[in-house]
C-alpha positions as a printed Julia matrix, in Angstrom:
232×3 Matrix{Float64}:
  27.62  -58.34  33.5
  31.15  -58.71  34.11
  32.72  -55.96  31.84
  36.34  -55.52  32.74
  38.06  -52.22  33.66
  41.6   -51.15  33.51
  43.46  -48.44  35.63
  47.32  -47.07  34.43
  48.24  -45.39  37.85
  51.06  -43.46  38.33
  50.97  -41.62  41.91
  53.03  -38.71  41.09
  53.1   -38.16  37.39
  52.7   -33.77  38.27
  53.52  -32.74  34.76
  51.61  -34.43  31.61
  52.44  -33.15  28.13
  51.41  -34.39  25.25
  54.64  -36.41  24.44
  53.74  -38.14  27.81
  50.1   -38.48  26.99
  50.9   -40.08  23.9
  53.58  -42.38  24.72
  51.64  -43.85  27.94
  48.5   -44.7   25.69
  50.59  -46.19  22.91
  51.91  -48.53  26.11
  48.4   -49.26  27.4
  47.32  -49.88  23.36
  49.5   -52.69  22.84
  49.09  -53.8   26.14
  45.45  -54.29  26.07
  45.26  -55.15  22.36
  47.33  -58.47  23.61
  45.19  -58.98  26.5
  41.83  -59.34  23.41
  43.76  -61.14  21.28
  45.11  -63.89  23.94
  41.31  -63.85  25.75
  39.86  -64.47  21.85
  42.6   -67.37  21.46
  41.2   -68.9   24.47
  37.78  -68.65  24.01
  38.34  -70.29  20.74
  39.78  -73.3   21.67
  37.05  -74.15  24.23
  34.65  -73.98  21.71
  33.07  -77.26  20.34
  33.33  -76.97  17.11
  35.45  -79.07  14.32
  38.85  -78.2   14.56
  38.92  -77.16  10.86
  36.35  -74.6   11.83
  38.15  -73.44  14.83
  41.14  -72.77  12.08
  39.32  -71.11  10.24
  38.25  -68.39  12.96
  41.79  -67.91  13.76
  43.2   -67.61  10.31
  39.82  -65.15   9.8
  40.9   -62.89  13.41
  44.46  -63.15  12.87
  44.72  -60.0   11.01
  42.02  -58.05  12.26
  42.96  -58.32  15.82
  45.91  -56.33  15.39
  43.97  -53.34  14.3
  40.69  -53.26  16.27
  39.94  -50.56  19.04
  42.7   -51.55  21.92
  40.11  -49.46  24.23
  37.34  -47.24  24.88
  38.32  -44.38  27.46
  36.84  -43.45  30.37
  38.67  -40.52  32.05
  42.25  -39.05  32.34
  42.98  -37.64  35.36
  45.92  -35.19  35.53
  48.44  -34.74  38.61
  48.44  -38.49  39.68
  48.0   -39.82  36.12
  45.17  -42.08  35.4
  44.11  -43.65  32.43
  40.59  -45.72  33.08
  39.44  -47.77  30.21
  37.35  -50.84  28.88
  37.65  -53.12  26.79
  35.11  -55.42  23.97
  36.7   -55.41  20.35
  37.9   -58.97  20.75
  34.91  -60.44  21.38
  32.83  -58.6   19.19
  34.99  -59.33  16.25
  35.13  -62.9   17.3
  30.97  -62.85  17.33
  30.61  -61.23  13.99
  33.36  -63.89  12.74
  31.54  -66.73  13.97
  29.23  -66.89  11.0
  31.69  -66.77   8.46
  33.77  -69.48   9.53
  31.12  -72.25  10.41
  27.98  -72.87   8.11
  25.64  -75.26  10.52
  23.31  -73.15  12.28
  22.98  -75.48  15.46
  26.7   -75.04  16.06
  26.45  -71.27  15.61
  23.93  -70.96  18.07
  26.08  -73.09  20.49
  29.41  -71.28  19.9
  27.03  -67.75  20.35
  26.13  -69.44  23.81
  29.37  -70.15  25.13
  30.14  -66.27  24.28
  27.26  -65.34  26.08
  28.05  -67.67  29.24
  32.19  -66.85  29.24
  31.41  -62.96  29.19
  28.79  -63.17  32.29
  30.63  -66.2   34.01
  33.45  -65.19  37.1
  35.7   -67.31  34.94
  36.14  -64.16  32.39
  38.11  -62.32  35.6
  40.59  -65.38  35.53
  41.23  -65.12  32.18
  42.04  -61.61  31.76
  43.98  -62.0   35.09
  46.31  -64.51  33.29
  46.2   -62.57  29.72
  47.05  -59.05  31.11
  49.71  -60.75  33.4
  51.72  -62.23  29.98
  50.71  -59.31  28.18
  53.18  -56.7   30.6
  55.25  -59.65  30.65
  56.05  -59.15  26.85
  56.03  -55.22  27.1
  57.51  -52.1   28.81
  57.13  -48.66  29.86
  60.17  -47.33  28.49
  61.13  -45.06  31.61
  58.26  -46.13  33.89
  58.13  -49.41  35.9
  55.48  -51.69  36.77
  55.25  -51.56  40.48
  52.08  -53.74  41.22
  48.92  -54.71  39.96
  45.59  -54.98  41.97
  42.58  -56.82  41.15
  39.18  -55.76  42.72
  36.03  -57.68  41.77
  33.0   -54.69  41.98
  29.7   -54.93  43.29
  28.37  -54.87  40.2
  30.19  -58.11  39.12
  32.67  -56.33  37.26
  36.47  -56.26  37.56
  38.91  -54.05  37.9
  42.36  -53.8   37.09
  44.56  -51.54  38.23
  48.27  -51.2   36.93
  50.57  -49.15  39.61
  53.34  -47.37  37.71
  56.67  -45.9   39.29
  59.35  -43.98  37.68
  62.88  -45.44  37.51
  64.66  -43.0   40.01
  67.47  -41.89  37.32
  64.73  -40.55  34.85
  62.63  -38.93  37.8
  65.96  -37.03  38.49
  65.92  -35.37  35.17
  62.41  -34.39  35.59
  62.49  -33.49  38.63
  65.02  -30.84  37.5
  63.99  -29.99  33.74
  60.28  -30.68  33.76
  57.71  -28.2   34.18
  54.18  -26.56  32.84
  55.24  -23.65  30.79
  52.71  -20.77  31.65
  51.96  -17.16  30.24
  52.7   -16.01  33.97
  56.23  -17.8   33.05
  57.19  -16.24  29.81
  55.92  -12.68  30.61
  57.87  -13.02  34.36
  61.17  -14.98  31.93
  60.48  -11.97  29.63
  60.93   -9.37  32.37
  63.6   -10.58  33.62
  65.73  -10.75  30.26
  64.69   -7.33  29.46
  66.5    -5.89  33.06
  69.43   -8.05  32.48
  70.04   -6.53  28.83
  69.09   -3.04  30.36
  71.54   -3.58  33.04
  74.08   -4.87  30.95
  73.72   -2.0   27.94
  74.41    0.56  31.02
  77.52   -0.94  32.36
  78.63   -0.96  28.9
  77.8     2.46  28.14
  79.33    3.7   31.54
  82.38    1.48  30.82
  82.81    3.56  27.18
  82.3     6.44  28.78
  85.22    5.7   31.39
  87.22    4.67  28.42
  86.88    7.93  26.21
  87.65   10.09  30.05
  90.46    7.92  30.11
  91.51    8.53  26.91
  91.02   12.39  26.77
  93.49   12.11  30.41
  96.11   10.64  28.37
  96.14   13.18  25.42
  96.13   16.11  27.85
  98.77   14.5   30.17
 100.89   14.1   26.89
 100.04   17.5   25.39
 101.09   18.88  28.8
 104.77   16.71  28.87
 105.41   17.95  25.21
 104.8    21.44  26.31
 107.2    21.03  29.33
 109.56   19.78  27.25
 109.22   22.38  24.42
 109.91   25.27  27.27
C-alpha cells in the first residue's frame, strides 16, 4: 500500500516551546492540507465520468477540503525537531463524495476503482511529489527556510517525504542569545542570586548611613569645639 509519509526536519531546533510547537504545525497544516486538495483535483479529472458529474464533485469538495484533518501524527521528536505525519482526508472525502455526485451505479463502481488503483499504483509518489513541491511553493516558514527536500520510496512501497528546515542566520542570532528552557534549578539558582545582591546592596547602604551620621556627629563637635575657642 503506498501510504505517504511526511518528515518537518530541522537539525538543530534545541529549544521547543509551545509558541514554536504551534506555529511549525500551523505551517505543516496548510502545507499538507494543499498537498490533499491539489492530489483530489487531480484524481478528479482523470476520472471517466461526464464532465457535469466531475463538477459536481468539485463544487461538493470545494468547501470541505479546507477543513478536513491536514494530518494524523506520528511522533515529535524534541532537540532536532521532527514532526512525522500521514496523510488520507482527501481521498476519503473524495470516496464518500462519489455517491452523491453521480447516480449510475456502473460508473460508481468504476470511479471507486480508479481510487483503489491510484492509491496502490507508484504513480501516487509522483503526484504528491509535484503537489507538495507547489504547495511550499505557495507557503513559508516565517523565520525558518526550506533547505531541501528528500524523497525515499520504503520497502514497504511507501514514500517518504522529508522537508529539511534551516533557520535564517539573523533570527538564529537572537535565539541563540535569548532562547532557553526555563527550569526550577533556574529560578531557585536566579532567586539566590537576587537575594545576595539585595543583601549586599542593603549593607553597603546601611554602612554608607552609618559613615554619614559619624560624619555628621565630626562636624558638630569640630564646630562646637571652634565656637568654644572662639568664646575663650
Amino acid at each position: 500500500m503506498n501510504n505517504t509519509t511526511f518528515v518537518f526536519y530541522h537539525p538543530h531546533l534545541d529549544v521547543i516551546s509551545d509558541r514554536t510547537l504551534r506555529a511549525f504545525v500551523k505551517k505543516a497544516s496548510s502545507v499538507l492540507r494543499d498537498v490533499q486538495r491539489l492530489e483530489v483535483a487531480y484524481l478528479i479529472d482523470s476520472f471517466p465520468a461526464a464532465p457535469a458529474e466531475l463538477q459536481s464533485i468539485r463544487d461538493r469538495l470545494r468547501e470541505p477540503l479546507k477543513h478536513i484533518d491536514a494530518f494524523y501524527l506520528q511522533k515529535v521528536e524534541k532537540g532536532s525537531f521532527l514532526l512525522v505525519t500521514t496523510i488520507a482526508a482527501g481521498m476519503w472525502l473524495l470516496q464518500i463524495t462519489i455517491g452523491e455526485s453521480v447516480k449510475e451505479a456502473w460508473t460508481q463502481v468504476e470511479l471507486h476503482k480508479k481510487i483503489v488503483s491510484y492509491l496502490t499504483s507508484k504513480t501516487r509518489n509522483d503526484v504528491v511529489d509535484k503537489c507538495l513541491s507547489t504547495a511550499l511553493g505557495n507557503i513559508t516558514f516565517d523565520k525558518y527556510l526550506i533547505d531541501s527536500i528528500e524523497k525515499e520510496i520504503l520497502k514497504d512501497g511507501s514514500c517518504k517525504f522529508t522537508i529539511n528546515l534551516v533557520t535564517q542566520p539573523s533570527y538564529q542570532d537572537n535565539i541563540d542569545k535569548n532562547c532557553h528552557v526555563v527550569t526550577v534549578d533556574d529560578l531557585v539558582k536566579e532567586s539566590e542570586d537576587r537575594i545576595l545582591a539585595l543583601e549586599n546592596n542593603s549593607k553597603k547602604m546601611k554602612e554608607g548611613e552609618k559613615s554619614k551620621k559619624k560624619k555628621k556627629k565630626q562636624k558638630q563637635g569640630k564646630q562646637k569645639k571652634q565656637k568654644k575657642q572662639k568664646k575663650d
